[in-house]
C-alpha positions in Angstrom: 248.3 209.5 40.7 247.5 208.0 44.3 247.8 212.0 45.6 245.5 212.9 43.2 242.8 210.3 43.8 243.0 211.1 48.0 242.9 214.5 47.2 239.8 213.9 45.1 237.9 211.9 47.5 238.6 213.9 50.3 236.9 216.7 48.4 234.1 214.6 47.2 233.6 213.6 51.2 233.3 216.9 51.9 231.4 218.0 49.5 231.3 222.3 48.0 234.6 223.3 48.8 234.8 227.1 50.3 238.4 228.6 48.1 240.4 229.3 51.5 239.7 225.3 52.4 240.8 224.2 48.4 243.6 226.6 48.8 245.2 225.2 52.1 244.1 221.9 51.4 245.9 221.9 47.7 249.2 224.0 49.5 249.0 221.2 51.9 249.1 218.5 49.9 252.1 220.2 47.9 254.2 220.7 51.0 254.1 217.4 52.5 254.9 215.5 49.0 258.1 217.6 48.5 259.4 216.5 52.0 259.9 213.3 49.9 259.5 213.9 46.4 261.5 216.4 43.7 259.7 219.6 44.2 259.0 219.9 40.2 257.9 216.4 40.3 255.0 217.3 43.0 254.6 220.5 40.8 254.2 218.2 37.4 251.8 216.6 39.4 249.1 218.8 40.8 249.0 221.4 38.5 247.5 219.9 36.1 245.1 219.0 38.1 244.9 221.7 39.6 243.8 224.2 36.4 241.6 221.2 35.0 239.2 221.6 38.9 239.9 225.6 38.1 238.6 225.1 34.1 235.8 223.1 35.8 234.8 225.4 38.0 234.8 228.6 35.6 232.6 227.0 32.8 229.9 225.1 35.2 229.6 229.2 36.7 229.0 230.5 33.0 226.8 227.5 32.1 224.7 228.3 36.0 225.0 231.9 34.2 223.3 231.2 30.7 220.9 229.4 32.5 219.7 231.4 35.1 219.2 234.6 32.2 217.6 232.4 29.8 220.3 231.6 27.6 221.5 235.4 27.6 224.4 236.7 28.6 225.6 236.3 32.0 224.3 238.2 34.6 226.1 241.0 37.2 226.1 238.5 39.7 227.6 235.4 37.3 230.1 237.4 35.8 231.5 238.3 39.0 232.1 234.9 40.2 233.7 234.0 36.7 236.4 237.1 37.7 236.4 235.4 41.7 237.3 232.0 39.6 240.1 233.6 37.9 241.6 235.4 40.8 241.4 232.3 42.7 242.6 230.3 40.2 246.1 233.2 39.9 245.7 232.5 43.5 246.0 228.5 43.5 248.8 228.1 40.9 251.2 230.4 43.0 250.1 228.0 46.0 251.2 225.1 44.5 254.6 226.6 43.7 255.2 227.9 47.0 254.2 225.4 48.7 256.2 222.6 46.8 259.4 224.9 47.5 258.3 225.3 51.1 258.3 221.5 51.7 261.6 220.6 50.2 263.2 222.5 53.2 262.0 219.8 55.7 264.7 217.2 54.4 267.7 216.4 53.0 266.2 215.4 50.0 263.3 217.9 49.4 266.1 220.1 47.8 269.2 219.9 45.8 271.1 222.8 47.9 270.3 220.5 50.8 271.7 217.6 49.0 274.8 219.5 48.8 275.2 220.5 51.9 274.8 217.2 53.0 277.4 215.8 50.8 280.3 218.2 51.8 282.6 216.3 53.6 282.6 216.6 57.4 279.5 218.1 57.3 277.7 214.5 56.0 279.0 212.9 59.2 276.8 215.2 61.6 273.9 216.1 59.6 271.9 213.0 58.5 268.3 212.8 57.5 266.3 213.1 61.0 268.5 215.4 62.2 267.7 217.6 59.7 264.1 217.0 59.6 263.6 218.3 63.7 265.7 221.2 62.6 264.1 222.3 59.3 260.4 221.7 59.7 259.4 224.1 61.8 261.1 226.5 59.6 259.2 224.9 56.8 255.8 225.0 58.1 256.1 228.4 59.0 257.4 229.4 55.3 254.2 227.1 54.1 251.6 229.2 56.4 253.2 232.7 55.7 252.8 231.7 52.1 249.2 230.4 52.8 248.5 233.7 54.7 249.3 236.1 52.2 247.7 234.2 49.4 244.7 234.3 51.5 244.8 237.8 52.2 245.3 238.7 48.0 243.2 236.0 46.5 241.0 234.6 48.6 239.8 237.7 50.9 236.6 239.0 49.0 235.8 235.7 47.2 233.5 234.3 49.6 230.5 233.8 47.6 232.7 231.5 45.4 231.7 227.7 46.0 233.6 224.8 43.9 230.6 222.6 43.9 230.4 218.2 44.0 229.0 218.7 40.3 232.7 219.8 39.4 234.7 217.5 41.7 232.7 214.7 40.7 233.3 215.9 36.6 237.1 216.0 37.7 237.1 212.3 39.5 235.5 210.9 36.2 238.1 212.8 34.2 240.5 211.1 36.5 239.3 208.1 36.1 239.0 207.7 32.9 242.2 208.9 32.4 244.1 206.1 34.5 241.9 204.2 35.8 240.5 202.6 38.8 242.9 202.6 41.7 245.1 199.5 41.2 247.3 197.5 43.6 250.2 199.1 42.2 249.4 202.3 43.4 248.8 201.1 47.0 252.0 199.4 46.5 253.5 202.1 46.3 251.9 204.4 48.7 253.2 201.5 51.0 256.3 201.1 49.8 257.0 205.5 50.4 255.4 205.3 53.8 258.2 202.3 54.7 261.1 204.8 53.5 259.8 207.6 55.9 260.2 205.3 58.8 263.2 203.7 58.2 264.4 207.2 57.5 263.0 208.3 60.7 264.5 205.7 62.9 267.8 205.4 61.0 269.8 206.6 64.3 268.5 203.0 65.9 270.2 201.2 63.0 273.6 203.6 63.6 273.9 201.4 67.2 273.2 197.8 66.1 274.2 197.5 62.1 278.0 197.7 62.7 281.1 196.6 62.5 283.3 195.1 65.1 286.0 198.8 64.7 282.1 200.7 65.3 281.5 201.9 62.1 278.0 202.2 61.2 277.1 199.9 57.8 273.9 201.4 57.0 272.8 205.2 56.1 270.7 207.4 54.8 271.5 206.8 51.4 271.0 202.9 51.8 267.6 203.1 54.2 266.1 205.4 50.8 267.4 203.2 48.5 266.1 199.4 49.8 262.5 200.2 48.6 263.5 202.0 45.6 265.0 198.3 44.9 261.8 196.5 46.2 259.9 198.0 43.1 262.0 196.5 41.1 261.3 193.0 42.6 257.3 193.0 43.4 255.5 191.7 40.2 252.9 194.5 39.0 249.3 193.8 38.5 248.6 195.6 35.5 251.4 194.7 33.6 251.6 190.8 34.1 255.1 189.2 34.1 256.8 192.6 34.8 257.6 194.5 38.3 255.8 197.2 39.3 259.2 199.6 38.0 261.2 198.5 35.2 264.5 199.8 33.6 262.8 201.2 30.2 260.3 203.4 33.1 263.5 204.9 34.7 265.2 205.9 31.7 262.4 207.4 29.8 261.3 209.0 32.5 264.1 209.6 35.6 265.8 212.9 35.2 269.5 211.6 34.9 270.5 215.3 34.2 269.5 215.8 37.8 272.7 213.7 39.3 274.8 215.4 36.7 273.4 218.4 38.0 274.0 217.5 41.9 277.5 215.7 41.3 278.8 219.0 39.0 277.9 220.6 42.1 280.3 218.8 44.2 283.1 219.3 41.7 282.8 222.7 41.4 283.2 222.6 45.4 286.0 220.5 45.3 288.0 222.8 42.5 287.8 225.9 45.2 289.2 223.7 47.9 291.7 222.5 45.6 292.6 225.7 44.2 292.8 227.6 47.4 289.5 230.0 46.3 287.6 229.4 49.5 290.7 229.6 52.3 291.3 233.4 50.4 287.8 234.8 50.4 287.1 232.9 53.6 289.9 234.4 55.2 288.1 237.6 54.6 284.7 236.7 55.7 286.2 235.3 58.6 287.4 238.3 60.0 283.7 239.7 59.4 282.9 236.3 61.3 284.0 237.2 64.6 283.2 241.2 64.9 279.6 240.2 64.4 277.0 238.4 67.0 275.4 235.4 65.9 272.2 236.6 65.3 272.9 239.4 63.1 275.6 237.2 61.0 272.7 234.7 60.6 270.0 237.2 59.3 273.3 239.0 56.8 273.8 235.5 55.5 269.8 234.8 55.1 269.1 237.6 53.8 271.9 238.0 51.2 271.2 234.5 50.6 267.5 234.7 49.7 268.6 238.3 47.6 270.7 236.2 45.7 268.8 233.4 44.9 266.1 235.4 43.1 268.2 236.8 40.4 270.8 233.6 40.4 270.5 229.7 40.4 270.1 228.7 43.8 272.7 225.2 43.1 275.2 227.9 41.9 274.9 229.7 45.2 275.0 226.8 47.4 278.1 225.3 45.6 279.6 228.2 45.7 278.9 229.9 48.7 279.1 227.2 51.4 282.4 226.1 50.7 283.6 229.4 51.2 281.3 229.7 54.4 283.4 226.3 55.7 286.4 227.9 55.7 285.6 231.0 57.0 284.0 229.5 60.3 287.3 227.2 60.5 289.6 229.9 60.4 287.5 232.0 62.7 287.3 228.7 65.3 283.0 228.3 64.9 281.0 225.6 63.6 280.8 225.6 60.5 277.2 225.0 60.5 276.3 228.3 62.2 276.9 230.1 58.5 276.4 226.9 56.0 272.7 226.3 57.6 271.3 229.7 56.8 273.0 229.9 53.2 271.6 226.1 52.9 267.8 227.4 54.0 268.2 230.7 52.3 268.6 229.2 49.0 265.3 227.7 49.3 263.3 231.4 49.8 263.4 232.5 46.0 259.6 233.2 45.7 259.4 236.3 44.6 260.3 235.9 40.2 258.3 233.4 38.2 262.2 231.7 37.4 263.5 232.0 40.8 262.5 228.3 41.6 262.1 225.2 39.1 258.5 224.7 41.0 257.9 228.7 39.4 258.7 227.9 36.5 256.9 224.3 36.3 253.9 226.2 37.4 254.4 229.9 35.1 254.3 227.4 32.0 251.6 224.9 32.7 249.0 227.7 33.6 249.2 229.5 30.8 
């Protein structure tokens, strides 16, 4: 809930809210939590929140309405800010969704194609979690402002005489409050905590050159700098639940979506079976031939384009387990790197905007905002 409260307050500091500002703001806020959290988990999160500011906003303009007419029904002007209310609000919801998917691009753990591209063999050993971050983010923030862009330009353009004022963000903070609470040092713990794992992620090729062992094999990665303050949660006594830590085992298996690592580790097995089986030497034998008759550029754009095609109709963890195995061998037998296919499938798979099921952050959203 700590996103929600610093979203809150900035709003409140600010004070009315003009809809392009709550829509980058919101979008903003999306994109940099699924750098570093499960995209449906940021979408969980803020919409919610998101259509209880949106409900807010809609029945303080009816009751401004009523009012204003003398208890009749709502005038020209009132009932067209209702309708700017609901296209916003169409507006806002798709934000959210696009935004979250946007942001999982950034890193290697914002998405679960990227996870598996990260856990195919070889490829683990080149591509760890910075690396990937200065390659993908500039490709993410641009996906995040296109998205922002055109939402602008279909929701927001013709809505400026809509205000959300401080009398609904301050209704929404007391909602929020007395849903959970006053802010509690487990939260900042937390906030903390998430902030640590983004720098020891960040400077985790410093740790590759000192942490090692006496043959030069690095002791500590990726996986370990994520997981030591996972583990510190586990430790820290909690302050609203005395005599416990701040994350116990009964929290993590009610709520931690095991099906999720089920999901990620089937992935690896089905790439495993078409290396074993001999699937992706035959079809990459083909594509390897298309491989070298093409130039870089243009096999990139086939791959990103077929990839994000794909995607929309199909599961983008299906694609990726499928597809970049055979994209391996391909670029072996034509004598490239095999990251000059695998990293446009890999990015491609995260592009399904356009069906309400493309994405699980479109679906999270089509069914909460109903």
């Amino acid at each position: 809930h700590l996103p929600r409260r610093a979203t809150l307050k900035l709003m409140l500091s600010v004070g009315v809210m003009r809809p392009g500002v709550l829509l980058f703001a919101t979008m903003f806020l999306c994109w940099f939590l699924s750098m570093f959290i499960n995209t449906v988990a940021v979408t969980l999160m803020i919409t919610p929140f998101a259509v209880g500011l949106m409900n807010a906003a809609e029945e303080n303009q009816r009751n401004a309405a009523l009012e204003s007419d003398g208890g009749s029904e709502s005038s020209d002007v009132g009932g067209t800010l209702v309708k700017d209310i609901e296209l916003f609000s169409r507006g806002l919801m798709l934000g959210i969704a696009y935004s979250s998917t946007s942001g999982g691009i950034a890193t290697l753990t914002g998405s679960i194609p990227n996870r598996i591209l990260a856990g195919m063999g070889s490829i683990a050993e080149e591509v760890d979690w910075i690396t990937w971050f200065e390659f993908a983010l500039p490709i993410s923030f641009c996906t995040f402002l296109v998205a922002w862009a055109m939402l602008h330009l279909r929701y927001v353009r013709g809505t400026e005489g809509l205000k959300i004022s401080k009398d609904v963000l301050d209704a929404e903070y007391r909602e929020l409050l007395k849903e959970i609470g006053p802010l509690t040092r487990d939260e900042v713990l937390v906030g903390c905590l998430q902030f640590v794992q983004i720098v020891l992620l960040v400077v985790n090729p410093f740790f590759d050159s000192i942490i090692t062992t006496k043959y030069g094999v690095t002791l500590v990665n990726d996986s370990v700098l994520a997981a030591i303050p996972s583990v510190l949660l586990f430790v820290v006594p909690s302050s609203v639940r005395p005599g416990q830590s701040v994350l116990t085992w009964p929290d993590v298996h009610d709520k931690f979506d095991f099906g999720l690592i089920l999901l990620i580790g089937g992935g690896f097995a089905i790439s495993a079976g078409f290396n074993e089986s001999g699937l992706t030497e035959g079809i990459g034998t083909w594509f390897a031939g298309l491989t070298s008759s093409l130039h870089p550029f243009l096999l990139t754009l086939l791959i990103t384009f077929i990839g994000a095609v794909c995607t929309q109709f199909f599961s983008a963890i299906a694609f990726a387990t499928t597809v970049l195995p055979i994209l391996k061998s391909a670029a072996i037998q034509s004598v490239a790197n095999p990251l000059l296919l695998q990293l446009p499938a890999t990015i491609a798979c995260s592009l399904a905007f356009m069906l309400p099921t493309a994405t699980p952050a479109n679906v999270v959203v089509l069914a909460k905002s109903q």
